[in-house]
C-alpha positions as CSV (number, residue, x, y, z in Angstrom):
1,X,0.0,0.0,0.0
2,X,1.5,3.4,-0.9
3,X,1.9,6.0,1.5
4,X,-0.3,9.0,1.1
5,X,1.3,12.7,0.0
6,X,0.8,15.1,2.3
7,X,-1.2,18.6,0.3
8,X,1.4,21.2,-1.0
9,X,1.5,24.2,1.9
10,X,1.6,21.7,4.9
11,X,3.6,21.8,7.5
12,X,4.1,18.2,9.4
13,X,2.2,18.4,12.6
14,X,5.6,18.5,15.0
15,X,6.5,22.3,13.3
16,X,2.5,23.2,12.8
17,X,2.7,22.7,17.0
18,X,5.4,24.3,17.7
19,X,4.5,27.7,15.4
20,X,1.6,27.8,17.3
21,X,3.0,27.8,20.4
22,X,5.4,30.1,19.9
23,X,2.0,32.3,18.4
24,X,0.8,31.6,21.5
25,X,3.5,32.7,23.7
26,X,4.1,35.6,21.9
27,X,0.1,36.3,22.1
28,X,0.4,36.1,26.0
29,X,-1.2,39.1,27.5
30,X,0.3,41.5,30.7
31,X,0.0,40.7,33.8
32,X,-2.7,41.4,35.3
33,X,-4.9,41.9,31.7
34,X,-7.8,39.5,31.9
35,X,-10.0,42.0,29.9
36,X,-9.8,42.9,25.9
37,X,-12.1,45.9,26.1
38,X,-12.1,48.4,28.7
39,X,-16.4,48.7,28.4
40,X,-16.1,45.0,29.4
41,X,-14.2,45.5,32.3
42,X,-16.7,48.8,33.1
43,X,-19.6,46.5,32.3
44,X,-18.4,43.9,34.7
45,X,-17.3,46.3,37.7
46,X,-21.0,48.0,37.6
47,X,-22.9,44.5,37.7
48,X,-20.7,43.0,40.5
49,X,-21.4,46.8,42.3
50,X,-25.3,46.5,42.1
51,X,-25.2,42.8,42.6
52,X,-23.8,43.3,46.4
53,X,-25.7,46.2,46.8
54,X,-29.0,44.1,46.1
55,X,-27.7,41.9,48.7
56,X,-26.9,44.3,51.6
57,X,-30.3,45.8,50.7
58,X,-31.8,42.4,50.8
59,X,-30.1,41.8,54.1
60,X,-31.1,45.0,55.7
61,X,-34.7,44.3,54.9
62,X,-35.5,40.9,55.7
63,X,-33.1,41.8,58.5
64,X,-35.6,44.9,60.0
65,X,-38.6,42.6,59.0
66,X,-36.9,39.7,61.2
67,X,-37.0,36.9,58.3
68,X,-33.4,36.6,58.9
């Protein structure tokens, strides 16, 4: 049985891997970065904000109605 030819432009898999690695490493972002957009970051700082304020305020009144 013949071997089969690999398509013309491909790599073999061992150098495909280890360019995208190196992509990857060189793709790395700063420390400290987790967020692409600075609206997402914004977006996510407000809803964590009003989701602990709905909590204390939750907390406050069940605490003065004494469903605690």
């Amino acid at each position: 049985m013949a071997a089969f030819k690999k398509p013309f432009g491909f790599q073999p898999l061992e150098q495909q891997l280890a360019q995208r690695q190196a992509e990857q490493e060189a793709r790395k972002p700063a420390q400290g970065k987790y967020f692409d957009h600075p609206t997402a970051k914004y977006v996510f700082i407000a809803l964590t904000v009003v989701t602990v304020l709905a909590h204390v305020i939750a907390l406050v009144v069940f605490g003065i109605m004494g469903l605690h």
